[in-house]
C-alpha positions as CSV (number, residue, x, y, z in Angstrom):
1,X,34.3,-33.4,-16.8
2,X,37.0,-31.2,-15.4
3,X,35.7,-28.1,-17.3
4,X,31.9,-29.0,-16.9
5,X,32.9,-29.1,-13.0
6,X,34.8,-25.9,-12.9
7,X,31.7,-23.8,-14.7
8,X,29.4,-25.3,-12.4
9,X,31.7,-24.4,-9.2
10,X,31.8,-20.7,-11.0
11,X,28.6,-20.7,-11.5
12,X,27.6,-21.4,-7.8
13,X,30.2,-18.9,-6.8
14,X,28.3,-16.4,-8.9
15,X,25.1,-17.2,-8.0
16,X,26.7,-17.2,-3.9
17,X,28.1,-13.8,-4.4
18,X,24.9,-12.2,-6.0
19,X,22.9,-13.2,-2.8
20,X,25.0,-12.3,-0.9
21,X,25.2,-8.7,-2.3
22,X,21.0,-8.8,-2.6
23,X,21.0,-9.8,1.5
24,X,23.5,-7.1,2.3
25,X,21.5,-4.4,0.6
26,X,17.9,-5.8,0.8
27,X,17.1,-3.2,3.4
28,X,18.1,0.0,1.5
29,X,16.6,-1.4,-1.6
30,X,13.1,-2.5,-0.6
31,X,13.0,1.2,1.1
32,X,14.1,2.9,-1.8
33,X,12.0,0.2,-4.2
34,X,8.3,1.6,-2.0
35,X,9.6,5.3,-2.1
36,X,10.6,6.2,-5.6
37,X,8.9,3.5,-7.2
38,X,5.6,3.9,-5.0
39,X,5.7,7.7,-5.5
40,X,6.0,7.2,-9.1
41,X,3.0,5.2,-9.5
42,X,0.3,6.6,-6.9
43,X,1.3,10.6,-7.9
44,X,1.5,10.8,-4.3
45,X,4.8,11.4,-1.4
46,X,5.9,8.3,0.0
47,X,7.9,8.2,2.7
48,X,9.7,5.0,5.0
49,X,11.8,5.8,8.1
50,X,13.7,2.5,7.7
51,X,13.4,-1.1,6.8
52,X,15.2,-4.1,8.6
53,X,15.1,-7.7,7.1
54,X,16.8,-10.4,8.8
55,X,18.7,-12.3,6.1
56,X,18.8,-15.7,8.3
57,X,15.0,-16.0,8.6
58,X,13.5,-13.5,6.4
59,X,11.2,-11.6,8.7
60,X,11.4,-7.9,9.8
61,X,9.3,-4.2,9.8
62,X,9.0,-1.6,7.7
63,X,9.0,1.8,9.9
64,X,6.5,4.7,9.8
65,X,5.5,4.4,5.9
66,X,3.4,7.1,4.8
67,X,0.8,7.6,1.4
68,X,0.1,11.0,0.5
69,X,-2.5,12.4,-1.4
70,X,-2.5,12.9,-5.1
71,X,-3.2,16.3,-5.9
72,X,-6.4,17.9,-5.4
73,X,-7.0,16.3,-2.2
74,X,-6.8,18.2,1.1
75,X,-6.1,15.9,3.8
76,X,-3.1,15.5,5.3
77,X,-2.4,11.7,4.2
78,X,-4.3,8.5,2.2
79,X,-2.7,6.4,4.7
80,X,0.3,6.1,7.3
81,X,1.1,3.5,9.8
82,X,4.1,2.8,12.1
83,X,5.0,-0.8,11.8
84,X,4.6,-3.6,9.1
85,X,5.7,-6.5,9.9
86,X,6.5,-9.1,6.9
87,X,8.3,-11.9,6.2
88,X,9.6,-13.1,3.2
89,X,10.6,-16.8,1.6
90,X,14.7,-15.7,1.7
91,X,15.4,-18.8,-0.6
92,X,12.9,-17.2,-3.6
93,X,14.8,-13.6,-3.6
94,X,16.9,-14.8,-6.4
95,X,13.9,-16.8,-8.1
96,X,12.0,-15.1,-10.7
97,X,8.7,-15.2,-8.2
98,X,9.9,-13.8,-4.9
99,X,7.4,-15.3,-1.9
100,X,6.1,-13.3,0.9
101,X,4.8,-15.3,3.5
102,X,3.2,-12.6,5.9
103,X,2.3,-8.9,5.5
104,X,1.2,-7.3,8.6
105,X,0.0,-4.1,8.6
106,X,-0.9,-2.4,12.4
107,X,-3.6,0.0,13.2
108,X,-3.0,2.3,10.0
109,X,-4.2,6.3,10.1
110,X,-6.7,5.8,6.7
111,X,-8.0,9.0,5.5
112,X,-10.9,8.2,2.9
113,X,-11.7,11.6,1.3
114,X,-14.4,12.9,-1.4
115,X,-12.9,14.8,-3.7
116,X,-15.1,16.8,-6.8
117,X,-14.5,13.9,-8.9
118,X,-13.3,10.7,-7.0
119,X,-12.0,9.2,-4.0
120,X,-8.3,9.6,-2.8
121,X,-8.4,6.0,-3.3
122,X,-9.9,6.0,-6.6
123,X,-7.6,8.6,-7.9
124,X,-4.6,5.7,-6.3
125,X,-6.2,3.2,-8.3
126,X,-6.5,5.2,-11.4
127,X,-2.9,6.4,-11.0
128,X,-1.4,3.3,-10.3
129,X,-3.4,1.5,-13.4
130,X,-2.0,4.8,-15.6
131,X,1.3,3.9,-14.9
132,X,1.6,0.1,-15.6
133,X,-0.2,0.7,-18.6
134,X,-2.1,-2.0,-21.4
135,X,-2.2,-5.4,-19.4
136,X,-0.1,-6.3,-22.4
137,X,2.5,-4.1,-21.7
138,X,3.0,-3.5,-18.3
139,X,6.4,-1.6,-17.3
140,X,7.3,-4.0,-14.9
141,X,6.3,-7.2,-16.6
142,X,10.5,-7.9,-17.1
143,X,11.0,-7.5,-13.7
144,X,10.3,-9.3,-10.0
145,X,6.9,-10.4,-9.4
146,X,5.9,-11.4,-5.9
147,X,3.5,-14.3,-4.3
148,X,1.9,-13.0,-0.6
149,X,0.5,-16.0,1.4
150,X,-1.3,-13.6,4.0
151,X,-1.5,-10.6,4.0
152,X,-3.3,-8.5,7.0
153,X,-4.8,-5.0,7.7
154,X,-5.7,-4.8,11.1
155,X,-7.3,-2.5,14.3
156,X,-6.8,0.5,11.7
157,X,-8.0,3.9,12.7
158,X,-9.8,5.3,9.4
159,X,-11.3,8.9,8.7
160,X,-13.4,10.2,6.4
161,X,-13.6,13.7,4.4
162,X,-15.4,15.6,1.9
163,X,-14.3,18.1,-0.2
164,X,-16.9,21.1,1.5
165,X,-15.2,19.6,4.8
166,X,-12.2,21.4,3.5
167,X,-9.3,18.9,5.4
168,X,-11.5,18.0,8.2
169,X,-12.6,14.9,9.5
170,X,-14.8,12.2,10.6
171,X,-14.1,8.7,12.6
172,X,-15.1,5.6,11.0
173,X,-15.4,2.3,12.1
174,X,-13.3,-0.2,9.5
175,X,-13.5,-3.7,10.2
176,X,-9.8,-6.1,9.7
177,X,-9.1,-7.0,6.1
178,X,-7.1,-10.4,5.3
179,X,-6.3,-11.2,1.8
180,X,-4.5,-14.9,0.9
181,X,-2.2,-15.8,-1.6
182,X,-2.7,-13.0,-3.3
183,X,-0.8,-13.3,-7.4
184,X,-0.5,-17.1,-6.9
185,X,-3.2,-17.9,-9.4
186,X,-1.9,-15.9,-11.9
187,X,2.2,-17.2,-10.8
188,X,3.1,-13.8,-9.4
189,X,2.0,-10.4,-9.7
190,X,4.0,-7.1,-9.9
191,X,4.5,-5.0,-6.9
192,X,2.3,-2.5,-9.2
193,X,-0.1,-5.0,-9.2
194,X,0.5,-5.4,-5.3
195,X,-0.4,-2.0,-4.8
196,X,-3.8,-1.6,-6.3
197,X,-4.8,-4.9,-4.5
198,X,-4.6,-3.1,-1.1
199,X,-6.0,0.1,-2.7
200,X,-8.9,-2.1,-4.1
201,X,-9.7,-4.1,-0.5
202,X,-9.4,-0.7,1.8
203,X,-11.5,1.3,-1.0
204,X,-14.4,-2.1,-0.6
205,X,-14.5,-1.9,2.9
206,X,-14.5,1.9,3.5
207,X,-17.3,2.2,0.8
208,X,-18.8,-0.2,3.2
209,X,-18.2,1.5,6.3
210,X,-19.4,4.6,4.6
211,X,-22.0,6.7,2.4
212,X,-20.3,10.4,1.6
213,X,-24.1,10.6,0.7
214,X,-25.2,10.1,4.0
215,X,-22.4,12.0,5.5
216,X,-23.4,15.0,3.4
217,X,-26.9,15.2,4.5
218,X,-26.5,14.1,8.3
219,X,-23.5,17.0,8.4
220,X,-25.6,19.5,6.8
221,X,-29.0,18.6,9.0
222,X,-26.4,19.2,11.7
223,X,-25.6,23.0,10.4
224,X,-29.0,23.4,9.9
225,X,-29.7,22.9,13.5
226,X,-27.1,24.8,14.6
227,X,-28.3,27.7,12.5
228,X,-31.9,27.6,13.7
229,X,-30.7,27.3,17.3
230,X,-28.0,30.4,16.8
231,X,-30.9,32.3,15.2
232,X,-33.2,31.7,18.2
233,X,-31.1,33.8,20.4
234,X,-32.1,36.6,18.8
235,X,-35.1,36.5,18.4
């Protein structure tokens, strides 16, 4: 009983010491975790000014986070926005499913841009689903996977683009996206997974918001009205 008591007790004191290492670096390791890792999978630069976790209730922001483009794309950024607020379950950090209860994102810059072949949000997608691979053998399947209860994308300023636009822009209205317990039907998903879930619901509602089709002609009617009306003054 002695010896059963004394693994348990070393055990705990284990178990004690590894959370408290994971709280004391959780910042620096979810900020690293979204730049590498996210630059990795999205062939794109990812950037995060700084991230700031409470350990004693598990909420905090992620500062001034930043998609780029893949390449071939000529706008400036897929998406940047200056505050995320989330809060996570701190008791399932050591669990094999880690829960996020909220993931707030505020009035994001989203650039939707037509390039020769795809979107910038398709070419995400694709790059994202290139790197996790086979669903059978995903490259993160060993590792974390993640429940969010709610996760919001609100009052976002979004822009659209076309490849004979050459980096310019256009305003678009995008209406608020909410997704709920996203992974928990499936008992987690990986943050790779994570990632082409928001890719997939801005891509839906910006395809809503918006036919490149349309934009083409209506842009092009445009020039050709400016043509006929620069031409008049010569005549």
């Amino acid at each position: 009983m002695k010896k059963l008591l004394a693994v348990l007790l070393l055990l705990a004191a284990v178990a004690g010491g590894a959370l408290f290492w994971f709280s004391g670096n959780m910042d620096g390791l979810i900020k690293t975790a979204v730049t590498d890792y996210g630059g990795a999978m999205t062939h794109a630069k990812v950037s995060v000014d700084a991230v700031k976790i409470s350990v004693a209730d598990g909420k905090g922001t992620i500062s001034n986070l930043q998609i780029g483009n893949p390449p071939g794309f000529k706008t400036a950024h897929a998406m940047k926005v200056g505050q995320i607020d989330v809060e996570i379950d701190i008791g399932s950090v050591t669990k094999d499913v880690i829960v996020i209860r909220r993931i707030a994102i505020k009035a994001p810059d989203v650039i939707y841009e037509k390039g020769d072949a795809m979107t910038n949000f398709d070419a995400i997608q694709k790059n994202i689903a290139d790197y996790l691979g086979p669903a059978d053998s995903k490259k993160e399947s060993k590792g974390k996977k993640l429940i969010v209860e709610e996760l919001t994308i609100r009052d976002a300023k979004a822009q659209a683009s076309a490849a004979f636009m050459e980096g310019k822009t256009l305003s678009v209205a995008l209406p608020d996206i909410t997704l709920k317990d996203i992974g928990k039907a499936k008992g987690g998903i990986t943050p790779g997974e994570l990632g082409q879930e928001v890719a997939r619901a801005l891509k839906a509602r910006l395809s809503a918001a918006l036919s490149f089709d349309r934009m083409m002609k209506s842009t092009g009617e445009a020039l050709g009205k400016a043509g006929s009306a620069i031409k008049g003054l010569f005549k």
